[in-house]
PDB file with SEQRES, HELIX, SHEET and CRYST1 records, atoms N, CA, C and O in Angstrom:
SEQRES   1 A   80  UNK UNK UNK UNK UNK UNK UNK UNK UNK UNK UNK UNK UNK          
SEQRES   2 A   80  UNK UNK UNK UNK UNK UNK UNK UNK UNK UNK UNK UNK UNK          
SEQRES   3 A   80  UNK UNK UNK UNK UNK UNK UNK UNK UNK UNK UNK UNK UNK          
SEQRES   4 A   80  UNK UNK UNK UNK UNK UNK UNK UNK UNK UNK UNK UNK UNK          
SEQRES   5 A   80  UNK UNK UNK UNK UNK UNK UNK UNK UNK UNK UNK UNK UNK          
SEQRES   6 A   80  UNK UNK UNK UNK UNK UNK UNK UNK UNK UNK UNK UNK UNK          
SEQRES   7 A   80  UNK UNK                                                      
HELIX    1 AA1 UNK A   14  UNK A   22  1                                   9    
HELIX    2 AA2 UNK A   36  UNK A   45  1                                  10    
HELIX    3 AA3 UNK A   62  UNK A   72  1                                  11    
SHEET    1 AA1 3 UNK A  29  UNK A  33  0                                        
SHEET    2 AA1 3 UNK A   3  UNK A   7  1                                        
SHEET    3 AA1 3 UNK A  50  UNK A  52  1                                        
CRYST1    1.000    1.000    1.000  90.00  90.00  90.00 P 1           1          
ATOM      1  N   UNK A   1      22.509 107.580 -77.828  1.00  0.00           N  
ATOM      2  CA  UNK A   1      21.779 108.673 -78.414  1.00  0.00           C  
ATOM      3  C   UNK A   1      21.149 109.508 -77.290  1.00  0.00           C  
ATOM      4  O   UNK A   1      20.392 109.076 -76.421  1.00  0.00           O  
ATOM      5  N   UNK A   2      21.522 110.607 -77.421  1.00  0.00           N  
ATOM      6  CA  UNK A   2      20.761 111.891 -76.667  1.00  0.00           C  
ATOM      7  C   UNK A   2      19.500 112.023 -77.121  1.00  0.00           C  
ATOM      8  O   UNK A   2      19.191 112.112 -78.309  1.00  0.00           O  
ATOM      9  N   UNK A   3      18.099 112.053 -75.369  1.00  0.00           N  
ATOM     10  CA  UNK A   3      16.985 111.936 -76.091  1.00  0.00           C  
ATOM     11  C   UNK A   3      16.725 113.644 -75.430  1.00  0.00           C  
ATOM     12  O   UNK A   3      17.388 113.767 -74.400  1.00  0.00           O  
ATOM     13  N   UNK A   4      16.076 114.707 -75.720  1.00  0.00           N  
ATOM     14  CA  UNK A   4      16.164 116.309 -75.135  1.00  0.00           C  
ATOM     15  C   UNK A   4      14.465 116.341 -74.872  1.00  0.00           C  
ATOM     16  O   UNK A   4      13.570 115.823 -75.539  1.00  0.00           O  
ATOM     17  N   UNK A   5      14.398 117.195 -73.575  1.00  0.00           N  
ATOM     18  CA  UNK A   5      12.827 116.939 -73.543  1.00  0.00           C  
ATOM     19  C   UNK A   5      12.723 118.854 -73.823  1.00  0.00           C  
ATOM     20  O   UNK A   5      13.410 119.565 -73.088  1.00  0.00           O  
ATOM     21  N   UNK A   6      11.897 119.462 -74.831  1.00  0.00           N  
ATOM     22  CA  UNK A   6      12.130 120.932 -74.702  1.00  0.00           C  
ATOM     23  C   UNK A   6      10.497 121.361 -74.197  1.00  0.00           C  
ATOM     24  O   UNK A   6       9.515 120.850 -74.735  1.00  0.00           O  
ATOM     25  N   UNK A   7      10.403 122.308 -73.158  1.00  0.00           N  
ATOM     26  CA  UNK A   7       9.564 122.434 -72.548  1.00  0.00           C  
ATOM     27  C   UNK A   7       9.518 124.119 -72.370  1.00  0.00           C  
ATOM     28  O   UNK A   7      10.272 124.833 -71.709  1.00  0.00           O  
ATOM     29  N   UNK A   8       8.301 124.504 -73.243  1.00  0.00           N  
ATOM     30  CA  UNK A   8       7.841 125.802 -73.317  1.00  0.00           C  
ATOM     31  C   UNK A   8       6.892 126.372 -73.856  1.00  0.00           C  
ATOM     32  O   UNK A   8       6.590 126.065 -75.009  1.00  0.00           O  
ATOM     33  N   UNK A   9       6.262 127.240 -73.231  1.00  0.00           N  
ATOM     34  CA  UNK A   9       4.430 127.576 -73.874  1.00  0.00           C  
ATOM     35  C   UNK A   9       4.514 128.510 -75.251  1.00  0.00           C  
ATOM     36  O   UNK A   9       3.751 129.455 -75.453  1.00  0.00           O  
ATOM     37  N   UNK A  10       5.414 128.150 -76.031  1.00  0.00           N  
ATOM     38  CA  UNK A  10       5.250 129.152 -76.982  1.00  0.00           C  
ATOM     39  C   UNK A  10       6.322 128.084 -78.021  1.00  0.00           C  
ATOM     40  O   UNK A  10       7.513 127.798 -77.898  1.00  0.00           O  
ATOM     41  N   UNK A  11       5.132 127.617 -79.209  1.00  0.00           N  
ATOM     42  CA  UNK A  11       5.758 126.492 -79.751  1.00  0.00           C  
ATOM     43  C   UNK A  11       7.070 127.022 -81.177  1.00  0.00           C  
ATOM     44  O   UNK A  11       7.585 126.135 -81.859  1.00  0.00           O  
ATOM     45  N   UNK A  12       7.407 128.451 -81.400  1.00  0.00           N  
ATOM     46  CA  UNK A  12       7.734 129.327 -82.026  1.00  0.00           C  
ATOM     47  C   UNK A  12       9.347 129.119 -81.225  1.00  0.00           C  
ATOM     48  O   UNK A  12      10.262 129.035 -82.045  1.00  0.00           O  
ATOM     49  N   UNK A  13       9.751 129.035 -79.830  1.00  0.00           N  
ATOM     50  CA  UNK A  13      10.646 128.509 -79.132  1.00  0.00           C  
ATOM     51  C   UNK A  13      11.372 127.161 -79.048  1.00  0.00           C  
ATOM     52  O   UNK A  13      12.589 127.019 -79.164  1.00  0.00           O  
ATOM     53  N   UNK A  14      10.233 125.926 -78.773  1.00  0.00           N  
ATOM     54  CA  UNK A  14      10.205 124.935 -78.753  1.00  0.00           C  
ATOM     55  C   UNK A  14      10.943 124.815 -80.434  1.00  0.00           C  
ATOM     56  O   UNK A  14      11.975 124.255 -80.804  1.00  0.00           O  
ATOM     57  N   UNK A  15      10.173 125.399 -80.997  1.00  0.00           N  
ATOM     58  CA  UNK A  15      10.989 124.900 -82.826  1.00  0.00           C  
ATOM     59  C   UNK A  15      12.265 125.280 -83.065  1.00  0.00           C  
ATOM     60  O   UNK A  15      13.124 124.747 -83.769  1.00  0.00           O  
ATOM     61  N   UNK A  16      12.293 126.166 -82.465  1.00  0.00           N  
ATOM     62  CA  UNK A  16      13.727 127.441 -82.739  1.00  0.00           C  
ATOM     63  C   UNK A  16      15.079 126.308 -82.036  1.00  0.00           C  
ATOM     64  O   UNK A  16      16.090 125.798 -82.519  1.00  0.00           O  
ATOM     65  N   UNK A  17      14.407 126.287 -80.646  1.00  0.00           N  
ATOM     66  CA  UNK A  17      15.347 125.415 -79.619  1.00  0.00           C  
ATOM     67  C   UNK A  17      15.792 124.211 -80.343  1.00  0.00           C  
ATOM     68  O   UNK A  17      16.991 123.933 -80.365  1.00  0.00           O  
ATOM     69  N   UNK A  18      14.840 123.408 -80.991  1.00  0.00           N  
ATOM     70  CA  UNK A  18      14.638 121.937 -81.483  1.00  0.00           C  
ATOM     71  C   UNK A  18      15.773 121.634 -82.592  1.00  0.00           C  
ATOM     72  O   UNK A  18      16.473 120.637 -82.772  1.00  0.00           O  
ATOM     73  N   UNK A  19      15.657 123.400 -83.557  1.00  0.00           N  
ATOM     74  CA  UNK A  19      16.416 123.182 -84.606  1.00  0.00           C  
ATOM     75  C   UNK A  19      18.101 123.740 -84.173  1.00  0.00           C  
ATOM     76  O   UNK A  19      18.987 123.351 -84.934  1.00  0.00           O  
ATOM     77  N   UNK A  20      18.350 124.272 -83.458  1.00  0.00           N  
ATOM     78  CA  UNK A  20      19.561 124.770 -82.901  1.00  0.00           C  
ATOM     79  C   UNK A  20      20.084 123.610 -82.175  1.00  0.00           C  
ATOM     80  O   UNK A  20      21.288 123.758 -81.964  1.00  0.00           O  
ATOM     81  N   UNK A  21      19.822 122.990 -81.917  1.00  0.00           N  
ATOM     82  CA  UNK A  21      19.954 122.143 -80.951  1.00  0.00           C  
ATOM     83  C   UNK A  21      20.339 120.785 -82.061  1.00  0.00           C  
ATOM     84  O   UNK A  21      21.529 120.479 -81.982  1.00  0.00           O  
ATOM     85  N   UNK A  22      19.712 120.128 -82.841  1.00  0.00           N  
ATOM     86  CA  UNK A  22      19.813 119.181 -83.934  1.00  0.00           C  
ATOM     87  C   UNK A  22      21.057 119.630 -84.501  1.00  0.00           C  
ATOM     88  O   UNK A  22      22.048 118.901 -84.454  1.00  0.00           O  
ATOM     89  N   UNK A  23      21.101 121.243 -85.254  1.00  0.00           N  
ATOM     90  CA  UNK A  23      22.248 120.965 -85.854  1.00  0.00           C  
ATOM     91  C   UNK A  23      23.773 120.370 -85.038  1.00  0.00           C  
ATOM     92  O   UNK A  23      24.711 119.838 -85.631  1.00  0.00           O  
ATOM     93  N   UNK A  24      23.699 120.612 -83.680  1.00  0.00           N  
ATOM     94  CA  UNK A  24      24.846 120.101 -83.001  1.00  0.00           C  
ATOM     95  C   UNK A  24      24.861 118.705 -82.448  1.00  0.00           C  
ATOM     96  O   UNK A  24      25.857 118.020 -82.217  1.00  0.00           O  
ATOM     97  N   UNK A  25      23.500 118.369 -82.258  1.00  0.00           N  
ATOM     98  CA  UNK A  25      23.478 116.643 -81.978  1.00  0.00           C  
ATOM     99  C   UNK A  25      22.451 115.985 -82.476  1.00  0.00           C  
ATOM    100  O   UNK A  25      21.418 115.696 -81.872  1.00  0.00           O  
ATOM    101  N   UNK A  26      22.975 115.517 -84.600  1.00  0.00           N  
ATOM    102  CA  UNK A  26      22.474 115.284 -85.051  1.00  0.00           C  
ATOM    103  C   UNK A  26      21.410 114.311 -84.780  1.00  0.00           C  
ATOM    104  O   UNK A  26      20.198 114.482 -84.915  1.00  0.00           O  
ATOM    105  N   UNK A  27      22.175 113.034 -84.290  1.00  0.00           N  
ATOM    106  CA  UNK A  27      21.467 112.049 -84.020  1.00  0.00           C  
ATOM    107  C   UNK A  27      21.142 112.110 -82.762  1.00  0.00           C  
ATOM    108  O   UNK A  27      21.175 110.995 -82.241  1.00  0.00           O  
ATOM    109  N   UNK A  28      20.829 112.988 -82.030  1.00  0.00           N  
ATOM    110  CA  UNK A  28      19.407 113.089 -80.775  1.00  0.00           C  
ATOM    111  C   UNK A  28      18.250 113.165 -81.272  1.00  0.00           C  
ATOM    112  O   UNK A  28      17.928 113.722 -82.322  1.00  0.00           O  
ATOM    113  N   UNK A  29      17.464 112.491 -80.377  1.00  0.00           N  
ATOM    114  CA  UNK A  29      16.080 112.657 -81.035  1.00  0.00           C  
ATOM    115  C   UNK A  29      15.560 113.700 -79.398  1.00  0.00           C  
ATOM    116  O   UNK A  29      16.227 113.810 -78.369  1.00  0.00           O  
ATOM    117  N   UNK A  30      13.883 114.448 -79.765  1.00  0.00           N  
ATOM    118  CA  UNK A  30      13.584 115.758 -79.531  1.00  0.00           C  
ATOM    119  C   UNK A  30      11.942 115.386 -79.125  1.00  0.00           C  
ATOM    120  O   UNK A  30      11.061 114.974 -79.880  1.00  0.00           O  
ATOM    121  N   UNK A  31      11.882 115.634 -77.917  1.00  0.00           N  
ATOM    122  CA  UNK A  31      10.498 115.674 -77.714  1.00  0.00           C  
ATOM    123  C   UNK A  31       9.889 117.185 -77.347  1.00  0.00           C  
ATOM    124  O   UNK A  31      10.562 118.005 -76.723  1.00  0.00           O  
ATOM    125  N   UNK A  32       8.779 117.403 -77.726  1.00  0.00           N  
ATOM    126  CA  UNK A  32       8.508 118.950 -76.965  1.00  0.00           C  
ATOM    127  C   UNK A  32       7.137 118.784 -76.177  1.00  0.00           C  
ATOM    128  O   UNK A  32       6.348 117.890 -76.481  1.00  0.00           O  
ATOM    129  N   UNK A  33       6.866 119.778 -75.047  1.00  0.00           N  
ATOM    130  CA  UNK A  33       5.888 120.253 -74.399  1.00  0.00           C  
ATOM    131  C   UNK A  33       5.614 121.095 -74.312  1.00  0.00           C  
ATOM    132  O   UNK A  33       6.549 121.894 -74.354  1.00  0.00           O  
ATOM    133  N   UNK A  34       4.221 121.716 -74.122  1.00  0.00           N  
ATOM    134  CA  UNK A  34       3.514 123.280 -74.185  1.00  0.00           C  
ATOM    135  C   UNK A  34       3.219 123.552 -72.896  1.00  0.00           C  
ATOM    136  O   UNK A  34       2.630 124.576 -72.552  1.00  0.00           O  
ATOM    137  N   UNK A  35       3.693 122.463 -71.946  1.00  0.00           N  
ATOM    138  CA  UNK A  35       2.820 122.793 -70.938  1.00  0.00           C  
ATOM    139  C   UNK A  35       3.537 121.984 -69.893  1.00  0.00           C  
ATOM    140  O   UNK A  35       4.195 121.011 -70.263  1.00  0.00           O  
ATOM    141  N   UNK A  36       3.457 122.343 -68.461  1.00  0.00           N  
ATOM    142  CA  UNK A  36       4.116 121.020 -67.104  1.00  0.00           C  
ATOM    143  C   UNK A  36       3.343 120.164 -67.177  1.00  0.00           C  
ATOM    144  O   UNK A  36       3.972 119.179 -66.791  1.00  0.00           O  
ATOM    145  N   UNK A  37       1.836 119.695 -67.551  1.00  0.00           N  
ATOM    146  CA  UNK A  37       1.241 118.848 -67.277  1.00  0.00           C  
ATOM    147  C   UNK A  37       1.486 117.707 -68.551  1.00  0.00           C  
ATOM    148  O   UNK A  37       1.538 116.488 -68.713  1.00  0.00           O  
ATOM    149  N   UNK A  38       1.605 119.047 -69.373  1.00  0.00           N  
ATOM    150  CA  UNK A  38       2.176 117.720 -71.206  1.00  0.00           C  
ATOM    151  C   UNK A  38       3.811 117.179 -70.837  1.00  0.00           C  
ATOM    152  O   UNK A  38       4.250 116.176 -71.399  1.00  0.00           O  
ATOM    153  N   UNK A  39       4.551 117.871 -69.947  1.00  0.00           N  
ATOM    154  CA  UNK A  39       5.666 117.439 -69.519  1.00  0.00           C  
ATOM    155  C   UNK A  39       5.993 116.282 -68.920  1.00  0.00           C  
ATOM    156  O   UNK A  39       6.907 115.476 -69.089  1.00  0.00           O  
ATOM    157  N   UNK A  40       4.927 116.360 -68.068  1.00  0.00           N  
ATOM    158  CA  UNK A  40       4.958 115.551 -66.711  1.00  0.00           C  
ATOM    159  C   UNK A  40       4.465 113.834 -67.516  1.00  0.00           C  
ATOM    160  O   UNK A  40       4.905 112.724 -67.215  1.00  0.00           O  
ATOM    161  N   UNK A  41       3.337 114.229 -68.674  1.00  0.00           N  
ATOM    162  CA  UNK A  41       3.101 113.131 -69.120  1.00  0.00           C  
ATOM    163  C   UNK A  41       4.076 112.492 -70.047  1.00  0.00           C  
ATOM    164  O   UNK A  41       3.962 111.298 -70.322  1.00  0.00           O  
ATOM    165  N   UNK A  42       4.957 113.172 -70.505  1.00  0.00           N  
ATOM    166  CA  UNK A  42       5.952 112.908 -71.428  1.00  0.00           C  
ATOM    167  C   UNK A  42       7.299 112.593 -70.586  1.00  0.00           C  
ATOM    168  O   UNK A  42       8.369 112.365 -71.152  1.00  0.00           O  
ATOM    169  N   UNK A  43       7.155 112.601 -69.280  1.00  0.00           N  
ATOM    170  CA  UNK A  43       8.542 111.978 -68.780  1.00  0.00           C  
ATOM    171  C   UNK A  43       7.660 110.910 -67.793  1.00  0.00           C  
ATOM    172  O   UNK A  43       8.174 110.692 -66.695  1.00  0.00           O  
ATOM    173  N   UNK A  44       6.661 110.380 -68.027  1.00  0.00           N  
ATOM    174  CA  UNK A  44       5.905 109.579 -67.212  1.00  0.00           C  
ATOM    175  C   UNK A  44       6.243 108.167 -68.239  1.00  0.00           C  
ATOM    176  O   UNK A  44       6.579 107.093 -67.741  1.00  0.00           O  
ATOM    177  N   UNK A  45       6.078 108.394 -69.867  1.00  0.00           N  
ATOM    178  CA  UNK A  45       6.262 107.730 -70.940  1.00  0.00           C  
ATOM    179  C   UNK A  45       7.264 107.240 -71.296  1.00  0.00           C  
ATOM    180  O   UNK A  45       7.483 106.033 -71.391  1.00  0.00           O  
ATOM    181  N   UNK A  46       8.329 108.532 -71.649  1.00  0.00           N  
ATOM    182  CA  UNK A  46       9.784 108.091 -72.031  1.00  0.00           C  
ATOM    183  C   UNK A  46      10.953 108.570 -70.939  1.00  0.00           C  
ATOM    184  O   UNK A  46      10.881 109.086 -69.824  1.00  0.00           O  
ATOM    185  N   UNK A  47      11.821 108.244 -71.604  1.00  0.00           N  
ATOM    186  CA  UNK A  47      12.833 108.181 -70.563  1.00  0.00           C  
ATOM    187  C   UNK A  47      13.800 109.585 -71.260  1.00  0.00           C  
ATOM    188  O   UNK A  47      14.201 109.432 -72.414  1.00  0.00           O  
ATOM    189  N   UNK A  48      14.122 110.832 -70.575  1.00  0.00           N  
ATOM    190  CA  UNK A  48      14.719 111.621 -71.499  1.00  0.00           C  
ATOM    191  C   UNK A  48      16.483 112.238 -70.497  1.00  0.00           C  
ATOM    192  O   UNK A  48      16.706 112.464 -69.307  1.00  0.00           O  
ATOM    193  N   UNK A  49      17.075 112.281 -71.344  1.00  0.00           N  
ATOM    194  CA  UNK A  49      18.460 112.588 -70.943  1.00  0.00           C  
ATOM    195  C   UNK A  49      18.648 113.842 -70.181  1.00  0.00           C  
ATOM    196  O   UNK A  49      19.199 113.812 -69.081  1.00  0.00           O  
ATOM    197  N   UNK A  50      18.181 115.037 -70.753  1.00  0.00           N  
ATOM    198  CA  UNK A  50      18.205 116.103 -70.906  1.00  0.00           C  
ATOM    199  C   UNK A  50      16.876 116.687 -70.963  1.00  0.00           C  
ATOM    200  O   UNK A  50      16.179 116.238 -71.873  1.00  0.00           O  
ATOM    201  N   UNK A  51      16.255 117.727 -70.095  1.00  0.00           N  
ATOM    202  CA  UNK A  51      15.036 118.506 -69.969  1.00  0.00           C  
ATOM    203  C   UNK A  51      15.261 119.841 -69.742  1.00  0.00           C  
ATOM    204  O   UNK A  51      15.510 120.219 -68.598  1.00  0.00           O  
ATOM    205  N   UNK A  52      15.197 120.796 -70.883  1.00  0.00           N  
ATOM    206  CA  UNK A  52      15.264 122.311 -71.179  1.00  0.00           C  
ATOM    207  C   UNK A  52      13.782 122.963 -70.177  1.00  0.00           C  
ATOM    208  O   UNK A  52      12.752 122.484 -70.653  1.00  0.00           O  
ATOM    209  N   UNK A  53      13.664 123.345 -69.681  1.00  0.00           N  
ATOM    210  CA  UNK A  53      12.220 123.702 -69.191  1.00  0.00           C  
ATOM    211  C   UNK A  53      12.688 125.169 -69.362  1.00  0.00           C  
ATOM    212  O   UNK A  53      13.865 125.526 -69.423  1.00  0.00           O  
ATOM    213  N   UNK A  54      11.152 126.293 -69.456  1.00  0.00           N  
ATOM    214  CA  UNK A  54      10.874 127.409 -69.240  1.00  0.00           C  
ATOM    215  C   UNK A  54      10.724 127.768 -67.950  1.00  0.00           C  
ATOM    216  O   UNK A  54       9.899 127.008 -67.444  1.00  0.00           O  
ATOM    217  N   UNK A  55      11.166 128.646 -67.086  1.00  0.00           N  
ATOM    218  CA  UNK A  55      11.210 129.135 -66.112  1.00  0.00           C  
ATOM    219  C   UNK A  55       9.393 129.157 -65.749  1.00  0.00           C  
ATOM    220  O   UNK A  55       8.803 128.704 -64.768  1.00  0.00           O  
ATOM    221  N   UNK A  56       8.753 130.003 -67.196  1.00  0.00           N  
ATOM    222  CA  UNK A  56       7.616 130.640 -66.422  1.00  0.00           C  
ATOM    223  C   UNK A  56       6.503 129.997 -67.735  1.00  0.00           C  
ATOM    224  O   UNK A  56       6.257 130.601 -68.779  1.00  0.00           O  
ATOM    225  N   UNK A  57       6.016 128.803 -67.389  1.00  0.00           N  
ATOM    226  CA  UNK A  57       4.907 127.824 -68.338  1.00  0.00           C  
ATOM    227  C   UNK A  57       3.532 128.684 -67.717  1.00  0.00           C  
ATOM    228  O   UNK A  57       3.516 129.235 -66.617  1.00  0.00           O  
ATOM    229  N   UNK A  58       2.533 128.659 -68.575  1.00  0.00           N  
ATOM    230  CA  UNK A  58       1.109 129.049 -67.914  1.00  0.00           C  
ATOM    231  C   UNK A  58       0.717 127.911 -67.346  1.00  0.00           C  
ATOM    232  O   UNK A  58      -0.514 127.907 -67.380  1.00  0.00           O  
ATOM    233  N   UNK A  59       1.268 126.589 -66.655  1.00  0.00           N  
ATOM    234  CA  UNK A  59       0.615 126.269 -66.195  1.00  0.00           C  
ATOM    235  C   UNK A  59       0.942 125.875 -64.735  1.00  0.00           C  
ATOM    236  O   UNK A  59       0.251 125.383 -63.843  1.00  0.00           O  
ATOM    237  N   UNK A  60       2.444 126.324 -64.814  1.00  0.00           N  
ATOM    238  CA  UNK A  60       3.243 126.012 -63.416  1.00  0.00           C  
ATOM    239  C   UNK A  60       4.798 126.611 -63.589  1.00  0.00           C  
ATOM    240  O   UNK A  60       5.130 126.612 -64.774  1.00  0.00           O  
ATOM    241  N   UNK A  61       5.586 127.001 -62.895  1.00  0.00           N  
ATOM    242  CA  UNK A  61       6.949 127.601 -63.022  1.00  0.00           C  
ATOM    243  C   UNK A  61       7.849 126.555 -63.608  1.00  0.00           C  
ATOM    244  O   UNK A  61       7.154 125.541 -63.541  1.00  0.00           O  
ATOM    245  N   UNK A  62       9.066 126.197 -64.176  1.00  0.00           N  
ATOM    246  CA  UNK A  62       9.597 125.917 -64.351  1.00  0.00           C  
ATOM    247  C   UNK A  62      10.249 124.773 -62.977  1.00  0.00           C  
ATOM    248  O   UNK A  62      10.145 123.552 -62.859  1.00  0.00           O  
ATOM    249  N   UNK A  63      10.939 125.839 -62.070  1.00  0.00           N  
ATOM    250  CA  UNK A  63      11.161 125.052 -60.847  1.00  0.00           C  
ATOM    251  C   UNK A  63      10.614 123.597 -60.331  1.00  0.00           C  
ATOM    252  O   UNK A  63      10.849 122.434 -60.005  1.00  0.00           O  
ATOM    253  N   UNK A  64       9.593 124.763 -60.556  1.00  0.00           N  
ATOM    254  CA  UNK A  64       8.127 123.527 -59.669  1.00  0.00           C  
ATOM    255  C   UNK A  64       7.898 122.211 -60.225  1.00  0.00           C  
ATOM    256  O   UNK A  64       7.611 121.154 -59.664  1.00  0.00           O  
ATOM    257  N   UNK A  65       8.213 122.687 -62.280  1.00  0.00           N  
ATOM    258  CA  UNK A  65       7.899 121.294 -62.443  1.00  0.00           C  
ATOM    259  C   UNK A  65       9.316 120.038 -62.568  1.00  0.00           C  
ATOM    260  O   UNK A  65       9.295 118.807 -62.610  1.00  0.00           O  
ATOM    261  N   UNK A  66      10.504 121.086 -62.597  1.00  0.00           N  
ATOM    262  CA  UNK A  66      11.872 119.950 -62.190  1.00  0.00           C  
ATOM    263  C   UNK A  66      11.204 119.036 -60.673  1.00  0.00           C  
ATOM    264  O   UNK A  66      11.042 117.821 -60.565  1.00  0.00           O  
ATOM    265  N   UNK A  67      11.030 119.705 -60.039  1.00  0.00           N  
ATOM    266  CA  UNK A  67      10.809 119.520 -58.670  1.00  0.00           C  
ATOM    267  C   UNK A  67       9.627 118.122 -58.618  1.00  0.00           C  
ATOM    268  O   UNK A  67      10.001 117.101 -58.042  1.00  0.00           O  
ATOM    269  N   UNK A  68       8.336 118.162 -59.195  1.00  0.00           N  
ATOM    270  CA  UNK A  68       7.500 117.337 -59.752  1.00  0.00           C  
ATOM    271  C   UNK A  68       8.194 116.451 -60.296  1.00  0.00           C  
ATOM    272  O   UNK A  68       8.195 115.387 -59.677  1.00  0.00           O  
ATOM    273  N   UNK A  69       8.875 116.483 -61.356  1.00  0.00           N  
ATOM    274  CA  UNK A  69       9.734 115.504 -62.148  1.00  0.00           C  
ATOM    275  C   UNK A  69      10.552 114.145 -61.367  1.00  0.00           C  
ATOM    276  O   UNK A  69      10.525 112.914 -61.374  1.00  0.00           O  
ATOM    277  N   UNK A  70      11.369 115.427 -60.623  1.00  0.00           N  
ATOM    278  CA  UNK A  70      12.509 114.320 -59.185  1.00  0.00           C  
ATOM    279  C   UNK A  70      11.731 113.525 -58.858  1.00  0.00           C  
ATOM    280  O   UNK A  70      11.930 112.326 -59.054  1.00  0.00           O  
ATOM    281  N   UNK A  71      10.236 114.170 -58.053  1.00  0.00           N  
ATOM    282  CA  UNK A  71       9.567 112.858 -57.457  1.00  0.00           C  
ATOM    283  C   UNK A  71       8.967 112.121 -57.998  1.00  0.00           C  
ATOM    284  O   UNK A  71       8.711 111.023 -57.504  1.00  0.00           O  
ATOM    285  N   UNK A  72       8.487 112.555 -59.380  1.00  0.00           N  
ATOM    286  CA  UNK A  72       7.792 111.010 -59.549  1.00  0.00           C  
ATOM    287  C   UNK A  72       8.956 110.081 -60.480  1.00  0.00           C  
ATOM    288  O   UNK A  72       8.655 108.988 -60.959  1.00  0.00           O  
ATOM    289  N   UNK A  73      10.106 110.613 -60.618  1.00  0.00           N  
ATOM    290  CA  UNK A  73      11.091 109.928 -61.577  1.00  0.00           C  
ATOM    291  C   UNK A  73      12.230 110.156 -60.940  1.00  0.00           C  
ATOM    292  O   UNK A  73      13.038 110.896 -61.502  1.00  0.00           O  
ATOM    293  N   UNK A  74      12.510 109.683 -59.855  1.00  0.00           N  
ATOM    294  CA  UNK A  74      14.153 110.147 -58.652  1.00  0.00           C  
ATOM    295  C   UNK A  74      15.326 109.192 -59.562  1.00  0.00           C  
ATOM    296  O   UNK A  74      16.480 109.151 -59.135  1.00  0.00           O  
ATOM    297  N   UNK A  75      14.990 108.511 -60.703  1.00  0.00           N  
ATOM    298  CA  UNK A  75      16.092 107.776 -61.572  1.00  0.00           C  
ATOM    299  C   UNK A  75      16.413 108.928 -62.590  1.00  0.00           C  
ATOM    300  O   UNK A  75      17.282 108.659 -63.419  1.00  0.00           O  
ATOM    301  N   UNK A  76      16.043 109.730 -62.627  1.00  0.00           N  
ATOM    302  CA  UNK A  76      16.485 110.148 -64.217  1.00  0.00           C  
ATOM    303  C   UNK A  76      17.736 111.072 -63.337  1.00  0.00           C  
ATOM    304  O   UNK A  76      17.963 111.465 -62.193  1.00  0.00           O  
ATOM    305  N   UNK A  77      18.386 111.112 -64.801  1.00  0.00           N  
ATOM    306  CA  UNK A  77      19.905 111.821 -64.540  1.00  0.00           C  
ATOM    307  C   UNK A  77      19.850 113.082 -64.102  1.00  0.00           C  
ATOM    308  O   UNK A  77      18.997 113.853 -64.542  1.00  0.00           O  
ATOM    309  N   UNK A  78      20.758 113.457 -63.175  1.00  0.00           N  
ATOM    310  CA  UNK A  78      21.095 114.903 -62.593  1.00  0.00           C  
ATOM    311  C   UNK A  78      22.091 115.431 -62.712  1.00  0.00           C  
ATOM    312  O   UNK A  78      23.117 114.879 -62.315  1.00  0.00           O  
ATOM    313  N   UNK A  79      22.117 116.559 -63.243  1.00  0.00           N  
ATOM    314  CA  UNK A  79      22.815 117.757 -63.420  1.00  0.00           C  
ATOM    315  C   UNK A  79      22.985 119.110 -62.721  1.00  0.00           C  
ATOM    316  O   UNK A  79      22.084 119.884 -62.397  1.00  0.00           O  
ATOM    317  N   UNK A  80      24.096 119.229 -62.577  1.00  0.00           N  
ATOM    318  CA  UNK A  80      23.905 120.965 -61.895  1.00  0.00           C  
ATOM    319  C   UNK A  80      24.401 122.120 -62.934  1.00  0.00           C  
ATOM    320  O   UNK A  80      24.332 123.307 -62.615  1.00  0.00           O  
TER     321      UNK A  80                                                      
END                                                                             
């Protein structure tokens, strides 16, 4: 099972993404964040396959927080 982490300050996105996304992989389950720091705690917790991030979060860039992510979690899967 595909677990998707969706990460974006505008929860109107996060829902939109969540449900577009379900209809094609029913049985994934869907975590969301409003924020890099709600991110950071939510891949500190679970373990997620896949992480959608927003380029531009109010609380840190997008980049920055993949980048955050690698180091404190250098196991989770990579993609280009």
């Amino acid at each position: 099972m595909t677990k998707f982490l969706i990460v974006d300050d505008h929860a109107v996105v996060r829902r939109g993404v969540n449900q577009i996304l379900a209809e094609s992989f029913p049985e994934a389950q869907f975590g969301e964040a409003g924020s890099g720091a709600e991110a950071l705690d939510l891949a500190a917790r679970h373990r997620w396959d896949i992480a959608l991030l927003d380029l531009n979060l109010r609380d840190c860039d997008g980049l920055s927080l993949l980048e955050q992510m690698r180091r404190a979690h250098p196991a989770l899967p990579r993609w280009c």
